[in-house]
N, C-alpha and C positions, 0 to 999 in steps of 0.2 A: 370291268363292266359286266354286270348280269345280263344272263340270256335273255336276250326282246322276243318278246310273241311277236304271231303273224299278225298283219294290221288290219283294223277291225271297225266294223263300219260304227254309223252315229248312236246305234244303241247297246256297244257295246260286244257284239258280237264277232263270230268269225267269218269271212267272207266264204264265199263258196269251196269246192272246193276246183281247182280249173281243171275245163273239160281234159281229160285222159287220164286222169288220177283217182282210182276209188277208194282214197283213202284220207280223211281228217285228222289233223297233227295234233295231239292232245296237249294237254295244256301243261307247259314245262315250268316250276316254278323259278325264280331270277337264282342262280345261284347254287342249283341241284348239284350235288357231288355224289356221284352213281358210285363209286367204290366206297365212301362213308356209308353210305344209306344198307349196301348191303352185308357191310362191316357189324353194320349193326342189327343183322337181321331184319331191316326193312325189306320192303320190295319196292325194287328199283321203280320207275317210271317207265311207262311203255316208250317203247325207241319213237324219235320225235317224227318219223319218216316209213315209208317200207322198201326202202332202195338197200340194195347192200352190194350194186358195182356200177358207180359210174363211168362210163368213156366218152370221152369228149375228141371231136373228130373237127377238122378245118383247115385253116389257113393260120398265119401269125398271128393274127386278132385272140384265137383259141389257146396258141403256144403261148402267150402273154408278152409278147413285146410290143412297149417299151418298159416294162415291172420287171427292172432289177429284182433277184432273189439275193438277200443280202447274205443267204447260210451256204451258197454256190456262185462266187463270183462268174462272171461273164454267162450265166443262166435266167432263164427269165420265171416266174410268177406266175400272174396274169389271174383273170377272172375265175377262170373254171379250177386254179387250185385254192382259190380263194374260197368257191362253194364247195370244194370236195373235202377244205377244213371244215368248213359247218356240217356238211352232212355227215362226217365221220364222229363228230360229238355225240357221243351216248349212242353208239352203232360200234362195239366192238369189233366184230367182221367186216365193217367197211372197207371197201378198197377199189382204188381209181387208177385207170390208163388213160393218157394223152397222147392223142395216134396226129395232135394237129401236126401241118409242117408246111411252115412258113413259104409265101410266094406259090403254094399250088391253086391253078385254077379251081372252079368248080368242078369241071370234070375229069380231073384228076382225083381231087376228093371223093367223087363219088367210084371211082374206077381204081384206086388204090388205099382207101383206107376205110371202106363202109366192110367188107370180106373179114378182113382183120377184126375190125372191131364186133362183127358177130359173132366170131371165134372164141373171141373172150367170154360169152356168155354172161352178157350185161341185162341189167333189167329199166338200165336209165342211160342215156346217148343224146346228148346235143350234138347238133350237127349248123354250124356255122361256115358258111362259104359262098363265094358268091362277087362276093366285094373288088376281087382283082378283075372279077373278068366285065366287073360294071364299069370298070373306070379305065377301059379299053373303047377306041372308038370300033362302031359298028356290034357293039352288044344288044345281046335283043333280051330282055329282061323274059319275058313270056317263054321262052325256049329255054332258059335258065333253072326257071320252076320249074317248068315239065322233068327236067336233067334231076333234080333236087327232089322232086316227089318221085320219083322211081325210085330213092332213097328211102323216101318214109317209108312207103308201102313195102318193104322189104323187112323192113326194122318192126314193122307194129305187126309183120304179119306174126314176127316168133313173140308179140307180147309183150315190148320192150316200150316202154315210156319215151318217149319222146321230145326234145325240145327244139325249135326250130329258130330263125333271130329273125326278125326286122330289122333293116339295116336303120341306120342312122340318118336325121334329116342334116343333109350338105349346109342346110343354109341358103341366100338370095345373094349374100351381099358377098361373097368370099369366091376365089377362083373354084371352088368346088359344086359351087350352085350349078354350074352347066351339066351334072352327072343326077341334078336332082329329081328330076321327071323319074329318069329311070329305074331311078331307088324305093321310087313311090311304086310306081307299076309293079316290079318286082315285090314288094312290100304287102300289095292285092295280093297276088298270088299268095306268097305267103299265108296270109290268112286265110286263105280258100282253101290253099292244101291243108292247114291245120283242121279246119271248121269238120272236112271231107272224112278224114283221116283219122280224128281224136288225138291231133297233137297239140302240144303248145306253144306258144307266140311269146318267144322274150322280147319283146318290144321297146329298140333301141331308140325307133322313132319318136317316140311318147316322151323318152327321157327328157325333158327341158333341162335339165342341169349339163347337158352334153353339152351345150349353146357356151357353156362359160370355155375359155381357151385353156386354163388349166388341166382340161379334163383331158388333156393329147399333148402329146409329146411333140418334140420340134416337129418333126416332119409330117403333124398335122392327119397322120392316116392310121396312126397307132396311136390305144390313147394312154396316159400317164396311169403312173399307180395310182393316184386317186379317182382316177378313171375307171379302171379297173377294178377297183372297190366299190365302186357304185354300178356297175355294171353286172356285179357277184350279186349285190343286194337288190337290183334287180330280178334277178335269177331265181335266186331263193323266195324273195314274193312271190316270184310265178309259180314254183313248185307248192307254193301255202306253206314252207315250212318255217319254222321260229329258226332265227338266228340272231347271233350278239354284232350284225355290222351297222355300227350308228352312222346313218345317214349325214352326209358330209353338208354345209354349208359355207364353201368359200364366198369369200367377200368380192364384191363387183371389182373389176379390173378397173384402172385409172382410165380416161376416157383418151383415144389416142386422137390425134387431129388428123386430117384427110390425105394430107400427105405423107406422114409416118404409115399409116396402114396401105396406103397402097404401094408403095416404097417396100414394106415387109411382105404382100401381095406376090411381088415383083421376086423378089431373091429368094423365097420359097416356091415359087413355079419353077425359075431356073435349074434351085438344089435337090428338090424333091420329087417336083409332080412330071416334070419333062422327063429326067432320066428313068423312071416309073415307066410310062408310058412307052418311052421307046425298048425297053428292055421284052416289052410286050409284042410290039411291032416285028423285033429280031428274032422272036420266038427265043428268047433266053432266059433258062431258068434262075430268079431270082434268090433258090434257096439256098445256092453256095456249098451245095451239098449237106446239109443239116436235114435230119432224119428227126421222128418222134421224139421227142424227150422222156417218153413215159410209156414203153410201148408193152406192160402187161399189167395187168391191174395187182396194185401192191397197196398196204398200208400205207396212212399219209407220211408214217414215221421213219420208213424201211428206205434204204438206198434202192431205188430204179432198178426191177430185172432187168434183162436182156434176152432172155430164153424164156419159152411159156412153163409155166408151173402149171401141177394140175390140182394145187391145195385149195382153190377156193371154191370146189364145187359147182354144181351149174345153177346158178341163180333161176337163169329162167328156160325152163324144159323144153325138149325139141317137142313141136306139133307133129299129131300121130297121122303118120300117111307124106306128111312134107319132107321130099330131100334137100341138097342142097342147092340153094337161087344160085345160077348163076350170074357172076359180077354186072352191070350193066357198062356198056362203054359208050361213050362217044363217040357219033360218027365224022 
């Protein structure tokens, strides 16, 4: 499958480019082979991006469960390696760290892995989380933000690109509709902090193809690799850059009758969303002790350091006069 451009409004053109990005992705023809071209004394194509370290920061959603990796059994995938393949296409120095780690609240995300991830000296950082502590009773979405923009403001002040998530819409009709208010409020804010800040809004809400059940794994809170494909190709729209992930169209599900679904309703609250909730209640951590899977920024190709390297140079330069922020915590 040839490289797809970025999608392009009715006459043909390219859409803007979104706010926090001062950079437009030139035009990749289907098919470019960047070592032929210069084999042959062409000149390559301008890199389709100007990123050259992503780190993606969060919870499980980031780490990519439920996206089996099929080249490291009992390993996961997931969205963000799914765009740090695209990004890495025709970016020979690319290279990405995954600081996510699975079952941490918001404020742990922000209090143990935003320090880290500045370290590496990234020029691009999604930051996804938020989700465990919405689906806790007594969350207050607005005190969430605030937690989560002391984040941005931290990250945009060294220069660094930013991407931020809209959670997903619950739904009316499923046991997860009662967490939907919440997700929406939160989801405001979101965009206020983007609007404020000059970050960006990967916008899970918007997704109408999330609606099909396909797109989540049994347990309904993780979504499936084909989920996670479309949630990459989400991603990469946001960023305006060209990439080769064709938009997926599964077929409508079989229609279930009233008592098959609430039946299924029923023994997925039991297996998944009660022991969830109470694990939260116990204050128990759900990550089972599982640390980063990616925690320095390496080639997509290279087995995972473990120790920081200091070969990739500082992407994006310390501000003259700025020491170092100290971490924020929660109180």
């Amino acid at each position: 499958m040839g490289l797809e451009a970025a999608p392009r409004d009715m006459e043909g053109q390219r859409p803007p480019v979104p706010s926090g990005v001062d950079f437009v992705p030139p035009s990749v023809a289907d098919g470019t082979n960047l070592t032929a071209l210069a084999a042959n004394g062409h000149t390559p194509p301008a890199p389709p991006h100007p990123w050259r370290r992503f780190v993606a920061v969060g919870d499980s959603f980031t780490e990519g469960l439920d996206d089996p990796e099929p080249r490291s059994p009992g390993e996961y995938r997931g969205w963000a390696d799914r765009v740090a393949e695209e990004l890495s296409t025709g970016v020979p120095d690319f290279a990405y760290a995954n600081l996510a780690v699975r079952g941490q609240l918001l404020q742990e995300v922000v209090g143990t892995q935003i320090t880290p991830a500045l370290a590496l000296n990234p020029d691009l950082v999604s930051i996804q989380a938020g989700g465990n502590n919405l689906l806790h009773p007594g969350a207050d979405p607005d005190k969430l933000a605030a937690l989560l923009e002391s984040a941005v403001v931290r990250l945009r002040s060294q220069g660094v690109t930013v991407v931020i998530f809209a959670g997903p819409d619950a739904g009316r009709s499923t046991v997860m509709g009662q967490f939907r208010t919440k997700i929406a409020i939160f989801n405001e804010n979101m965009r206020s902090i983007a609007e404020h800040h000059d970050a960006l809004i990967a916008d899970l809400w918007a997704m109408t193809q999330l609606h099909d059940s396909r797109m989540w794994s049994v347990d309904r809170l993780h979504p499936s690799a084909m989920g996670h494909h479309e949630v990459a190709a989400m991603v990469l729209n946001t960023l305006n850059v060209p990439h080769s992930l064709v938009p997926l169209t599964p077929k409508p599900l079989p229609a279930k009758s009233w008592r098959e679904a609430r039946v299924g309703e029923i023994l997925w609250a039991r297996d998944y969303l009660v022991p969830f909730v109470l694990r939260g209640i116990r204050h128990e951590s759900p990550n089972g002790g599982f640390g980063a899977k990616r925690p320095v920024p390496a080639p997509l190709h290279a087995v995972p350091l473990t120790t920081p390297a200091p070969i990739f140079g500082n992407p994006v330069p310390p501000l003259v006069g700025r020491g170092n922020d100290q971490e924020a915590h929660p109180r």
